[in-house]
C-alpha positions as CSV (number, residue, x, y, z in Angstrom):
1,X,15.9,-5.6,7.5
2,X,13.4,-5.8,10.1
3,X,10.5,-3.1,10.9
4,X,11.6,0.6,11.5
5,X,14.9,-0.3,9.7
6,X,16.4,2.4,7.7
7,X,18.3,2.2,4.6
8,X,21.0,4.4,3.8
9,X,19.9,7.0,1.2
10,X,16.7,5.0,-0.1
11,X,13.5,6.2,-0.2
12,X,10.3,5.1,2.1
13,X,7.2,3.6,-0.4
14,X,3.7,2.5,0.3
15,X,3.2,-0.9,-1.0
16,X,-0.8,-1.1,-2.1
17,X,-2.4,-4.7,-1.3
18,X,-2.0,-5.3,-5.2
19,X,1.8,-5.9,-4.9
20,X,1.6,-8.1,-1.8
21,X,-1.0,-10.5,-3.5
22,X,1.6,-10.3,-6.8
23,X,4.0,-11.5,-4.1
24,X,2.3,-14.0,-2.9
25,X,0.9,-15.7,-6.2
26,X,4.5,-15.9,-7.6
27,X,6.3,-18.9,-7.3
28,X,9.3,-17.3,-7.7
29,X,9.6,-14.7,-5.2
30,X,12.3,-12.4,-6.6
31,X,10.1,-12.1,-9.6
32,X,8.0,-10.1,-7.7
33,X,7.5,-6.4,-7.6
34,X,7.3,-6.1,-3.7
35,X,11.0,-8.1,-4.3
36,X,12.1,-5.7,-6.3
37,X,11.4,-2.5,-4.3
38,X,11.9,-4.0,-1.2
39,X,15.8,-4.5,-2.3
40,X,15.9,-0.9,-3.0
41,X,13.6,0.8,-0.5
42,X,12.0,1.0,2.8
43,X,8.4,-0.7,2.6
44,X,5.5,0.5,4.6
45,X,2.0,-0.8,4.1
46,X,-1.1,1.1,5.6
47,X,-3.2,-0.7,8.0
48,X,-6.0,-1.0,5.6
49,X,-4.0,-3.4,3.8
50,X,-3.3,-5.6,7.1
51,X,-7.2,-5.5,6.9
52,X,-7.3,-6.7,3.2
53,X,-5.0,-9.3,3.7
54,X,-6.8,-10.7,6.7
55,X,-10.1,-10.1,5.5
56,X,-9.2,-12.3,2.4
57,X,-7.7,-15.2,3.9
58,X,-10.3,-15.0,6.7
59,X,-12.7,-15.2,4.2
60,X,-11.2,-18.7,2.1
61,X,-10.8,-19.7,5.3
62,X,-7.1,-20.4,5.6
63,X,-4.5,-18.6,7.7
64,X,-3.1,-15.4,6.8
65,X,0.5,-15.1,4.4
66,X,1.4,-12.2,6.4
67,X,3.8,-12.9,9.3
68,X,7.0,-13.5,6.9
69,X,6.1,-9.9,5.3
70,X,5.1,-8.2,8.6
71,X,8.7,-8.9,9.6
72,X,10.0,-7.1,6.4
73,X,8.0,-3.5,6.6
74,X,6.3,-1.2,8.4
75,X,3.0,-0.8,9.2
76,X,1.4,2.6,9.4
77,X,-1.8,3.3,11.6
78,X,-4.7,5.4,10.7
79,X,-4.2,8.4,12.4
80,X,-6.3,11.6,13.1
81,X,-4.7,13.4,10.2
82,X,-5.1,10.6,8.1
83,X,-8.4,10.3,8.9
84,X,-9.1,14.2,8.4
85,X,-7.0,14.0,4.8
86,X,-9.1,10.6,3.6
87,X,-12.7,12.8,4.4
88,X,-11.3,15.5,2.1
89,X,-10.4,13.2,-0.5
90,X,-13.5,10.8,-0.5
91,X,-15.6,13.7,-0.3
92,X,-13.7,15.4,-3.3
93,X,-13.6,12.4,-5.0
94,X,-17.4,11.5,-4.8
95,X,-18.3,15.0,-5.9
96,X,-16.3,14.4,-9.3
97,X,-18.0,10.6,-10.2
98,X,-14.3,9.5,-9.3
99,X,-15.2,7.0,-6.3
100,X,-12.3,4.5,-5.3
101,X,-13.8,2.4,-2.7
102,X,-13.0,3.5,1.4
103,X,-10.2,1.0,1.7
104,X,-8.2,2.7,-1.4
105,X,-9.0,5.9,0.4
106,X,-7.5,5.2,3.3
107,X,-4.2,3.7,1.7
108,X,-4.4,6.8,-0.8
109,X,-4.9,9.5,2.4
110,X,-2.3,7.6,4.1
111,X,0.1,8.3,1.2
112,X,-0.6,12.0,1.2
113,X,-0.2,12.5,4.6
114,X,3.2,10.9,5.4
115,X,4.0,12.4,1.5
116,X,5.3,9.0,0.3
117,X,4.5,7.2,-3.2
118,X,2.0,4.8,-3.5
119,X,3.3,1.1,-5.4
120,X,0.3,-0.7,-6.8
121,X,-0.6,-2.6,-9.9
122,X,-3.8,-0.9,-9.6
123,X,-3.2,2.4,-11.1
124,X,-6.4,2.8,-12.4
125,X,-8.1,3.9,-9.2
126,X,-4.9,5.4,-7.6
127,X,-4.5,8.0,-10.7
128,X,-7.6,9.7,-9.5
129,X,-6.4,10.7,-6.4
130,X,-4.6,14.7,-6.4
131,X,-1.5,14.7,-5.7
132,X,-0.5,11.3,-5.3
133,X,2.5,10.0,-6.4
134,X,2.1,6.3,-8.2
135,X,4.9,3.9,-9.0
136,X,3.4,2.2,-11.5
137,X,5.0,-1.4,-12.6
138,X,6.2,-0.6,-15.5
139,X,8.4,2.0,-13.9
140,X,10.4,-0.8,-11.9
C-alpha cells in the first residue's frame, strides 16, 4: 500500500515515534505494533516524527531506517492550523504543570486537527492532552 493509499472501510491513525522505534528494535517485524495497525489501518506519521527519526540516527551517526516505512504511510506537514491548535494546547498545557515537550505537541495538535487517534507506547504524556484519542498497546 503505498503513500495516499486508501483502504476500504479502515480507519486513518497517527503512529507516534514510539511505535516506529518498537518497529525497528524487533527482530521479528510482524511482532510489532506498527505491523499490526498497519494491516488494519491507514498510517500517517506527523512531520515531527520524520524529525525524530532523523534527528536520532543523525545523532549515532548512522543512516536513517526510514525509507522502507516512508513508502508505507503518509506523512502529514505542519500546517497553519496545526500550528494555531499546538499554541493552544502548549499554552494550556503549561498553565496546568502538564508540559509534554514541543515535539509531542506537535504530533498531539496534529492529531486534533485532522481528528485522528494518536498510537503510541507513550501514553503517559499523550493522556494529558484534551480531547485526544490514544490507542494504547494494550488495546491492539
Amino acid at each position: 500500500m503505498g503513500k495516499g493509499a486508501k483502504r476500504d472501510g479502515s480507519r486513518r491513525v497517527l503512529v507516534d515515534t514510539t511505535i516506529l522505534i518498537d518497529h525497528l528494535r524487533k527482530k521479528a517485524k510482524r511482532d510489532s505494533i506498527f505491523d499490526k495497525l498497519l494491516q488494519r489501518h491507514d498510517i500517517l506519521i506527523s512531520v515531527m516524527t520524520v524529525y525524530e527519526m532523523e534527528f536520532g540516527a543523525a545523532i549515532v551517526g548512522r543512516m536513517s531506517d526510514l525509507k522502507e516505512i516512508l513508502l508505507l504511510i503518509e506523512v502529514i506537514p505542519i500546517s497553519q492550523e496545526i500550528a494555531e491548535v499546538a499554541a493552544r494546547l502548549h499554552a494550556d498545557l503549561v498553565k496546568s504543570g502538564q508540559e509534554i515537550g514541543i515535539k509531542d505537541i506537535f504530533i498531539s495538535a496534529t492529531g486534533l486537527a485532522h481528528k485522528l487517534p494518536v498510537a503510541t507506547l507513550n501514553v503517559r504524556h499523550f493522556e494529558r492532552v484534551p480531547g485526544l484519542f490514544i490507542i494504547r498497546p494494550d488495546n491492539l
